[in-house]
C-alpha positions as a Markdown table, in Angstrom:
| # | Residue | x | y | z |
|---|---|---|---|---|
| 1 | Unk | 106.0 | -120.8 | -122.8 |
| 2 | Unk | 103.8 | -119.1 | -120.5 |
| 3 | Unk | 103.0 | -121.4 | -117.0 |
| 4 | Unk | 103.6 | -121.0 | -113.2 |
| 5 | Unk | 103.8 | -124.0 | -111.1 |
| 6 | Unk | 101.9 | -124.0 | -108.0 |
| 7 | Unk | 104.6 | -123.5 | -105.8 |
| 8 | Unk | 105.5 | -120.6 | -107.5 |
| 9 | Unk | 102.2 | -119.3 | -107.9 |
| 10 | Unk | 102.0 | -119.6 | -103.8 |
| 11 | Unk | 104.7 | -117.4 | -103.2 |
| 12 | Unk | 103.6 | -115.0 | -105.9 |
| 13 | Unk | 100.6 | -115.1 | -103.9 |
| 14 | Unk | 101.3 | -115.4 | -100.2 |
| 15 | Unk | 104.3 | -114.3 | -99.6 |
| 16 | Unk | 104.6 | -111.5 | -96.6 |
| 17 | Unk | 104.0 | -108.4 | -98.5 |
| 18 | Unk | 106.7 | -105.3 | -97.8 |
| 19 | Unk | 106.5 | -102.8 | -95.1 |
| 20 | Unk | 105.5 | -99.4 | -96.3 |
| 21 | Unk | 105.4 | -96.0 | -94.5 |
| 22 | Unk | 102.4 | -94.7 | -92.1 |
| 23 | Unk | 101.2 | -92.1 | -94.8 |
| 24 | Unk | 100.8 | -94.8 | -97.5 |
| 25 | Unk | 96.7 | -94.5 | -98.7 |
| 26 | Unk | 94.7 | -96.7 | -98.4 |
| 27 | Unk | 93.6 | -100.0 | -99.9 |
| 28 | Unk | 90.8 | -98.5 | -101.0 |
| 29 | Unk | 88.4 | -95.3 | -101.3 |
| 30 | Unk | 86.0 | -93.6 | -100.2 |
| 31 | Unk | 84.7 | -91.8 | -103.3 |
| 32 | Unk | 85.0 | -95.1 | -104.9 |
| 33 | Unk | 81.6 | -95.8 | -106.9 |
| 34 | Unk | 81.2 | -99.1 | -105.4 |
| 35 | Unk | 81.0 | -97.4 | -101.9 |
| 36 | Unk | 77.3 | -96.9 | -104.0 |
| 37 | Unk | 74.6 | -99.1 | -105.3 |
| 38 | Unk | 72.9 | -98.8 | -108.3 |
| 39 | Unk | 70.3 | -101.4 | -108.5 |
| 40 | Unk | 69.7 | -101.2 | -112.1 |
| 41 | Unk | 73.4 | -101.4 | -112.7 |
| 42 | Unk | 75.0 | -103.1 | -110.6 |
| 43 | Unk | 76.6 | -106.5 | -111.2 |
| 44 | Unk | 74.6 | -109.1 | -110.4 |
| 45 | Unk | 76.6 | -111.2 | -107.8 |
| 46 | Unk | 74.7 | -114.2 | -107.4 |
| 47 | Unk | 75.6 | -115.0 | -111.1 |
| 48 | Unk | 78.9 | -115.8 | -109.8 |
| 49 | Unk | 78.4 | -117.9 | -106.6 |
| 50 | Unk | 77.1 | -121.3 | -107.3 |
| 51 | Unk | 77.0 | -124.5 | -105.4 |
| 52 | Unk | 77.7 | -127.3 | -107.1 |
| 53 | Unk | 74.7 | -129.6 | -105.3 |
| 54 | Unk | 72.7 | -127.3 | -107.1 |
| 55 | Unk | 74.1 | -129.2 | -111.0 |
| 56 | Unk | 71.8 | -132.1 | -112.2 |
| 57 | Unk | 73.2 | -135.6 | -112.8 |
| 58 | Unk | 73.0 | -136.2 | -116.5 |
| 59 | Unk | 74.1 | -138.3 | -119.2 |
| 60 | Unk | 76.9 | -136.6 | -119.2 |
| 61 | Unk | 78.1 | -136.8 | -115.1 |
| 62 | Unk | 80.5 | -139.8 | -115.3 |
| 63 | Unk | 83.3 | -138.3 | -116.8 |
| 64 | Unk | 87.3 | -138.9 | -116.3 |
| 65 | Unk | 87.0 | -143.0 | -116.1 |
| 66 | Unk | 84.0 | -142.8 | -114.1 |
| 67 | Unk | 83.8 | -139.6 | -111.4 |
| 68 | Unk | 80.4 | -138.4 | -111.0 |
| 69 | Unk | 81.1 | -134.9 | -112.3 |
| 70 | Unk | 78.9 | -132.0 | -111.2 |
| 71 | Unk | 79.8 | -128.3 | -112.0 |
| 72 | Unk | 80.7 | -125.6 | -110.1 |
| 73 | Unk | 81.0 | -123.1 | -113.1 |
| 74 | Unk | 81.0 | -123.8 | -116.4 |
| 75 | Unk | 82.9 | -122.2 | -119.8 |
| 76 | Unk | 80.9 | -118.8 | -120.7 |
| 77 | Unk | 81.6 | -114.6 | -120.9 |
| 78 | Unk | 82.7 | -113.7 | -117.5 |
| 79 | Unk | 81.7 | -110.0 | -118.1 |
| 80 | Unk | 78.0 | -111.6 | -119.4 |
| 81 | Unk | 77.1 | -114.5 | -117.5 |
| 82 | Unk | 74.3 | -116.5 | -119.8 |
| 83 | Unk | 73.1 | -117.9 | -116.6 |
| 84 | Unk | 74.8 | -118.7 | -113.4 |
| 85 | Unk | 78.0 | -119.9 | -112.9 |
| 86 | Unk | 78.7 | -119.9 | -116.7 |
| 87 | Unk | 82.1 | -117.6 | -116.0 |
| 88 | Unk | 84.8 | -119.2 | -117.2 |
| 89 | Unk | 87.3 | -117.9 | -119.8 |
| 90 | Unk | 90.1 | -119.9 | -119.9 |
| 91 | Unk | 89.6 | -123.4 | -118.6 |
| 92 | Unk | 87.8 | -125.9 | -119.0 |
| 93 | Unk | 85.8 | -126.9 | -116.1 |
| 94 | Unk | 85.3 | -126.6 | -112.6 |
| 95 | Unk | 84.0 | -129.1 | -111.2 |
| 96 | Unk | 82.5 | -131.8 | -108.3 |
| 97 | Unk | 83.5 | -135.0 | -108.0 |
| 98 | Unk | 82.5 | -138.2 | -106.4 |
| 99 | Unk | 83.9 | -141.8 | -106.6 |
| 100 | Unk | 81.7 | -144.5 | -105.2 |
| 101 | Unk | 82.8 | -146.6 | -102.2 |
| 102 | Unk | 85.1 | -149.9 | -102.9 |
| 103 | Unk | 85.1 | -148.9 | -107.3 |
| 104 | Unk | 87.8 | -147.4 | -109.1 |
| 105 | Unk | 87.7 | -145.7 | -112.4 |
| 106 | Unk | 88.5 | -146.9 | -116.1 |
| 107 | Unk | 92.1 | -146.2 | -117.3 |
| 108 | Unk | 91.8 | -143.0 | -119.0 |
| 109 | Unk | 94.2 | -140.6 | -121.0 |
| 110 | Unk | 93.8 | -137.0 | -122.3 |
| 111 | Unk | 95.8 | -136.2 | -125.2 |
| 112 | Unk | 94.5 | -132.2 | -125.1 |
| 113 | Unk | 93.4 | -132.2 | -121.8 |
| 114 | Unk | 95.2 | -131.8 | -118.5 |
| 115 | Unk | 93.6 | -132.3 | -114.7 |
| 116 | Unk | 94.0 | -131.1 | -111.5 |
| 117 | Unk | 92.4 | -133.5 | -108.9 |
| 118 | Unk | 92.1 | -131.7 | -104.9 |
| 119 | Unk | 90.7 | -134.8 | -102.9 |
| 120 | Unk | 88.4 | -133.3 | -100.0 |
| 121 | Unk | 87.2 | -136.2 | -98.5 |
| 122 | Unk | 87.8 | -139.9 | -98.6 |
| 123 | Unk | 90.5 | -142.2 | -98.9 |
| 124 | Unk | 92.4 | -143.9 | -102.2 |
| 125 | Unk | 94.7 | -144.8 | -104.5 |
| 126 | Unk | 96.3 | -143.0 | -107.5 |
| 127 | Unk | 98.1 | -144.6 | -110.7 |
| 128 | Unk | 99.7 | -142.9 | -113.8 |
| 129 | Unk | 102.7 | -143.7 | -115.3 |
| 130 | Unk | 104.1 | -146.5 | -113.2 |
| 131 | Unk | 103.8 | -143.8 | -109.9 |
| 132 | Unk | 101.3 | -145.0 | -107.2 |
| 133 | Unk | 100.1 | -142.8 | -104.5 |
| 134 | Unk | 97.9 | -143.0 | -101.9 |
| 135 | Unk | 95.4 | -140.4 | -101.8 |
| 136 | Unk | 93.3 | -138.5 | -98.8 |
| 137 | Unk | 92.0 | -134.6 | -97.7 |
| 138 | Unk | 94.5 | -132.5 | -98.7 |
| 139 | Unk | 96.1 | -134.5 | -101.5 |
| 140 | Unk | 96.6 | -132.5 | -104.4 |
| 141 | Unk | 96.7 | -134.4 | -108.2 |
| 142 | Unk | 98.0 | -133.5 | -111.3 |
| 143 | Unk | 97.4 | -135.3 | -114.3 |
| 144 | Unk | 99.5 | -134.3 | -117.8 |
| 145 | Unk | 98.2 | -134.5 | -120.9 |
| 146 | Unk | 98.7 | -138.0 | -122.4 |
| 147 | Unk | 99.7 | -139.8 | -119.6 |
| 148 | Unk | 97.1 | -142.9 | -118.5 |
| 149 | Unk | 95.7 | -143.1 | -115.2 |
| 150 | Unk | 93.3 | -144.0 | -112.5 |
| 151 | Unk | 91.9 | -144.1 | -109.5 |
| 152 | Unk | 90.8 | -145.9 | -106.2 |
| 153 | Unk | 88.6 | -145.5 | -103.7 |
| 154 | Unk | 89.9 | -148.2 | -101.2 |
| 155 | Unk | 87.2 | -146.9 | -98.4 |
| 156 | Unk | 84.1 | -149.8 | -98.1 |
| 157 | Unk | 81.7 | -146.8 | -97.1 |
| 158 | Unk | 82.9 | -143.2 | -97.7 |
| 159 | Unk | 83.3 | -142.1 | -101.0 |
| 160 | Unk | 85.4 | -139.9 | -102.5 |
| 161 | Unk | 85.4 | -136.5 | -103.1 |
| 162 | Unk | 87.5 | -133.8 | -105.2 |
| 163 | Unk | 87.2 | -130.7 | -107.2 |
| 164 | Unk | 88.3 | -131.6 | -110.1 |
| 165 | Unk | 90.2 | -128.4 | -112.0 |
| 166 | Unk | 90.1 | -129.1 | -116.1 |
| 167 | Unk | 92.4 | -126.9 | -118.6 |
| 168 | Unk | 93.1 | -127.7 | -122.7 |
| 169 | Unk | 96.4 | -127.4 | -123.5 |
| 170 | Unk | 97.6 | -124.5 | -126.4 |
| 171 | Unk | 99.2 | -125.8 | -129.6 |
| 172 | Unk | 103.3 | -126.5 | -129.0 |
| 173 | Unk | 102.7 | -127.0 | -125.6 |
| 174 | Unk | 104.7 | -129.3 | -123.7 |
| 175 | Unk | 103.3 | -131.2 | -121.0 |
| 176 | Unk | 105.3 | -133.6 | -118.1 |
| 177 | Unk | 105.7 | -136.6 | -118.6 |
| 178 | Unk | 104.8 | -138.2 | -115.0 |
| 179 | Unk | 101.9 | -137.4 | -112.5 |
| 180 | Unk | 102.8 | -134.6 | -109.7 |
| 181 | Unk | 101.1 | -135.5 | -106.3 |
| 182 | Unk | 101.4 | -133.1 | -102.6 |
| 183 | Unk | 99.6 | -132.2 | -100.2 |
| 184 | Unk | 98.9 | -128.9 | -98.4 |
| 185 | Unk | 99.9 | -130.3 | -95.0 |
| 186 | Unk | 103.2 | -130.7 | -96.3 |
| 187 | Unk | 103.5 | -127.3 | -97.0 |
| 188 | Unk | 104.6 | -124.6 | -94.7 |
| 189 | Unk | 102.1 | -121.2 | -94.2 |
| 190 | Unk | 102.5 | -118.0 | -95.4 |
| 191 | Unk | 100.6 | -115.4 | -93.9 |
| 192 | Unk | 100.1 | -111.6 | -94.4 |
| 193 | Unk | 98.5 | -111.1 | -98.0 |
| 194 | Unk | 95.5 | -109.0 | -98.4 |
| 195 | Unk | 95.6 | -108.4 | -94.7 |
| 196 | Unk | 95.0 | -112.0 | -93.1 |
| 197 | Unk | 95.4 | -114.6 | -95.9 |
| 198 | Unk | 97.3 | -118.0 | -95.0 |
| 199 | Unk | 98.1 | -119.8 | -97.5 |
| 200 | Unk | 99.7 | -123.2 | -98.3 |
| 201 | Unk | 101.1 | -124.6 | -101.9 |
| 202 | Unk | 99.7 | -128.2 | -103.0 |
| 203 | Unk | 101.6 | -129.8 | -105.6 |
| 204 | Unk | 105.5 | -129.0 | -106.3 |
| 205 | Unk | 106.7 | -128.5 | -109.7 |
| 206 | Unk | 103.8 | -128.4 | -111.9 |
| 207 | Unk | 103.2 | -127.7 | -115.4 |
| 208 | Unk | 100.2 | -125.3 | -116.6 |
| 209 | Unk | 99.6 | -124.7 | -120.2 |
| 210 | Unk | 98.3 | -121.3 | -117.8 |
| 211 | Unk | 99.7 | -118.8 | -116.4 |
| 212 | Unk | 97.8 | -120.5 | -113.4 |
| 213 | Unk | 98.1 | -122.3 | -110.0 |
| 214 | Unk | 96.6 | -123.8 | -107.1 |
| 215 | Unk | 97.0 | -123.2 | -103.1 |
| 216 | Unk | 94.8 | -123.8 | -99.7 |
| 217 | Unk | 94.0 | -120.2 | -97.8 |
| 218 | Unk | 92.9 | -120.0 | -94.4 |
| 219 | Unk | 91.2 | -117.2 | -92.3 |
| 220 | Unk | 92.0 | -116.5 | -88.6 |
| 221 | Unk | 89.1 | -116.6 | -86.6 |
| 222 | Unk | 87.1 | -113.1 | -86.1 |
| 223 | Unk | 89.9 | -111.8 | -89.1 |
| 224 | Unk | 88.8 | -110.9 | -92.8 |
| 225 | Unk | 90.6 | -109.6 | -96.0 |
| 226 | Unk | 91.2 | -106.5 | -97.7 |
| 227 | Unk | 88.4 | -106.0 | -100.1 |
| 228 | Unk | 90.0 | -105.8 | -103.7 |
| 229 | Unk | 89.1 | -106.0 | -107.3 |
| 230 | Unk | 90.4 | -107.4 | -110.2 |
| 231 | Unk | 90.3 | -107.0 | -113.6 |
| 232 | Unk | 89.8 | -108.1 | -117.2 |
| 233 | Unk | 92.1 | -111.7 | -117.7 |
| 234 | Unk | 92.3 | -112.6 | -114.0 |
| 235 | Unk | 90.0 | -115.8 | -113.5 |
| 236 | Unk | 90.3 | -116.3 | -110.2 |
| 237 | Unk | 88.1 | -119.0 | -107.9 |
| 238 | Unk | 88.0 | -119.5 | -104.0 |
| 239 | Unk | 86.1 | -122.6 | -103.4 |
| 240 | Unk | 84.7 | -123.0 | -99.5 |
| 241 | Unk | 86.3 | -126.3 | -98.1 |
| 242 | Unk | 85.3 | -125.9 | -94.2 |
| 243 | Unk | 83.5 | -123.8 | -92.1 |
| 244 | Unk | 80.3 | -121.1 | -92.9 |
| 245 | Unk | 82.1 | -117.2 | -94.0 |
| 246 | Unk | 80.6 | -114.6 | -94.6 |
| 247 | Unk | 81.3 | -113.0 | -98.1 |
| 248 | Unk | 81.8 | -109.4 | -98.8 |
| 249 | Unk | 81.2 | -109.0 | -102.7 |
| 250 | Unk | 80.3 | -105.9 | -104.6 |
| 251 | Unk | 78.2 | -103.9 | -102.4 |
| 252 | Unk | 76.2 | -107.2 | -100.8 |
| 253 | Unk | 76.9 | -109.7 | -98.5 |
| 254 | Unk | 76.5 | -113.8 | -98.5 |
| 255 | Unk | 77.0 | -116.7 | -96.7 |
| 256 | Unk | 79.5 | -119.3 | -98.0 |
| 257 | Unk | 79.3 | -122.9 | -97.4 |
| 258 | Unk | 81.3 | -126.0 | -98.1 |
| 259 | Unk | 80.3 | -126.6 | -102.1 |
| 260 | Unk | 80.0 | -122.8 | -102.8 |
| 261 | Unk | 82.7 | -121.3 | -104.8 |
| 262 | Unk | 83.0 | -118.2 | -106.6 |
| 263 | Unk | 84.9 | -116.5 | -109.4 |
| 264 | Unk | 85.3 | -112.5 | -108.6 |
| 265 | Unk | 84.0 | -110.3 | -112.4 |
| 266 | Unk | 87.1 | -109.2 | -113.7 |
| 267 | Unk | 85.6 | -105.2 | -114.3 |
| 268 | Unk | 87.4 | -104.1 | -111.3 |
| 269 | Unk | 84.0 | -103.4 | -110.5 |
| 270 | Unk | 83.4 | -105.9 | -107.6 |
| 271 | Unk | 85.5 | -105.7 | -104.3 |
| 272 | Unk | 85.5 | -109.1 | -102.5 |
| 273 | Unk | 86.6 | -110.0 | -99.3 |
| 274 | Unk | 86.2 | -113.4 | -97.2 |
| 275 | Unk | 85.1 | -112.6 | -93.4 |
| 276 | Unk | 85.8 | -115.6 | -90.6 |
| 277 | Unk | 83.0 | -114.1 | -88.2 |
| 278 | Unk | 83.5 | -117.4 | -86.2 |
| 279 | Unk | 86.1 | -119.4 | -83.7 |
| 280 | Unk | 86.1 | -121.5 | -86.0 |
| 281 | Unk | 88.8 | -122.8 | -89.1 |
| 282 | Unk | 87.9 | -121.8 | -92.4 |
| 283 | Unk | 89.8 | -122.9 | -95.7 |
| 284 | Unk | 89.1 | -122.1 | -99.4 |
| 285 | Unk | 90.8 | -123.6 | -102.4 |
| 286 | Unk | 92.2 | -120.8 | -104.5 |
| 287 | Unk | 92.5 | -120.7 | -107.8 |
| 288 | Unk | 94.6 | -117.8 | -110.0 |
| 289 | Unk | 94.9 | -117.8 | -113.3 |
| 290 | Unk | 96.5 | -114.6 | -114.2 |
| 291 | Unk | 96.5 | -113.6 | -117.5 |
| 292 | Unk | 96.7 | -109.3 | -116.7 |
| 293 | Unk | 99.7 | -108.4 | -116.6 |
| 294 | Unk | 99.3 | -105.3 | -113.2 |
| 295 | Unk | 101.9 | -103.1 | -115.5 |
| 296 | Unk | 99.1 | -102.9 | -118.3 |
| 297 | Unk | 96.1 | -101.6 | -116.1 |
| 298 | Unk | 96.6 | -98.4 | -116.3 |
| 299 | Unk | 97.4 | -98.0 | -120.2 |
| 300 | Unk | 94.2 | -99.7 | -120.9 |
| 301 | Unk | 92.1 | -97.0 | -118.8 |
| 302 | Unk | 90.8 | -99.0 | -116.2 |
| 303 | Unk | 92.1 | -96.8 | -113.6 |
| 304 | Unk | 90.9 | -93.3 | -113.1 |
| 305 | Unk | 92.6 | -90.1 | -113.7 |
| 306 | Unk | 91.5 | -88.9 | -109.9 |
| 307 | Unk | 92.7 | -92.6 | -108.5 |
| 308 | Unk | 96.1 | -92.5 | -110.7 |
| 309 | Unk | 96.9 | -89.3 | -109.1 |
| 310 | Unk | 96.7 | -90.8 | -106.1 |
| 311 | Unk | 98.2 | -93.9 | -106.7 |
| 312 | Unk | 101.3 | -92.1 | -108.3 |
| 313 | Unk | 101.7 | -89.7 | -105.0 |
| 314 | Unk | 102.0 | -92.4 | -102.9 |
| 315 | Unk | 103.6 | -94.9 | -105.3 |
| 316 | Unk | 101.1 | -97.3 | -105.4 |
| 317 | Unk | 101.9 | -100.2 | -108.1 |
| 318 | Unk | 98.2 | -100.5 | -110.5 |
């Protein structure tokens, strides 16, 4: 069975990356064709950054006992977006959530379904399983499949907020049997990958029918990270939590705002990299879901003969 909890996924992800020698190339090239544009061509970014304020409330809105649901992206072809935001591959749903002030939700159980809750603003109450927790920014949920739950929002005036992460579960899976609570704060950082990325784990020993996992990233000020690509079977999401950063993606460059989150095109087309042009804090929820294995890359032709060369002469993993 194929699942990473988050913890792990953190320090697959975060961890301080090995020293190499002076001559090593670099992280990327210039020859590169994305060092190019080609208007009628290119990928069209903005199908890929979305703000969830930007989602109607429908019919369909209260969702998980009574959360007023609004996407951030939705199930569709990540290599053919039908419309915006309509990326992903193998989860469920990405979404918004808010709670009104002083209500709770309906007792609610998912036999196929499992769901990661990441309050970002508000106060509550959690209950699943005979396990209570209170809940705040920063607090990191995770529901199993068929376990009953719900939630409180104990604040008379503020309500609360989450993005609410939802996966089905594949056949002969086995899910936990108790809800897994954490919170980033609780968590020490680990700086250094992709340059200047800090991250932090949420939740301890969690159970993904994914390969898949969850962590908090933070930006120095005036610091930014290595543009890289990824490829076919990586779905991975940074969703903006504080602060304004600028967004290097493809060949263009955006603004992102608390609300705004993007999933990077797996055609190892599309470099991104997330700028802090500020004094500021930034922080992003991060969301891998890994399922590429790096050793396969190459076999499958989606590196270059001239880049392979290269890669091999300086012993560069693909």
């Amino acid at each position: 069975m194929k699942w990473l909890c988050i913890l792990t996924l953190a320090a697959f992800a975060f961890t301080t990356p090995p020293a190499f020698p002076q001559d090593k190339a670099p992280s990327y090239f210039e020859l590169d064709d994305y060092n190019h544009r080609y208007p009628d061509t290119d990928t069209n970014i903005d199908l890929y950054l979305v703000c969830w304020k930007n989602s109607p409330v429908t019919s369909k809105s209260v969702q998980h006992g009574g959360w007023i649901e609004r996407p951030y992206l939705t199930p569709g072809d990540p290599l053919k977006p039908s419309r915006a935001g309509a990326v992903l591959k193998y989860i469920k749903a990405y979404n918004h959530g808010a709670l009104d002030p002083n209500t709770y939700t309906q007792k609610t159980k998912h036999d196929k379904e499992q769901v990661f809750f990441y309050i970002t603003d508000g106060a509550g109450r959690v209950e699943a399983g005979g396990k209570k927790a209170d809940i705040s920014e920063g607090t990191g949920v995770f529901i199993p499949a068929g376990l009953t739950y719900q939630f409180f929002n104990t604040d008379k005036e503020q309500s609360l907020q989450a993005v609410i992460v939802v996966e089905e579960i594949i056949p002969g899976f086995e899910p936990l049997k108790e809800m897994k609570t954490g919170s980033y704060k609780d968590h020490m950082p680990s700086a250094g990958m992709h340059w200047a990325h800090i991250g932090r784990g949420i939740v301890d020993n969690v159970k993904f029918s994914n390969p898949m996992g969850l962590a908090i990233v933070s930006i120095d000020a005036f610091d930014m990270a290595q543009p890289h690509m990824h490829g076919p079977d990586a779905e991975e999401i940074w969703c903006q939590l504080k602060g304004t950063s600028l967004l290097l993606f493809g060949n263009q460059l955006r603004r992102q705002e608390p609300g705004m989150a993007f999933l990077i095109p797996p055609n190892f087309k599309i470099p991104h990299s997330s700028i802090n042009p500020t004094d500021q804090p930034m922080q992003w929820l991060y969301l891998g879901n890994r399922h590429d294995p790096q050793e396969t890359r190459r076999m499958e032709g989606h590196i270059p003969d001239w880049k392979s060369k290269i890669y091999d002469k300086y012993n560069i993993k693909y």
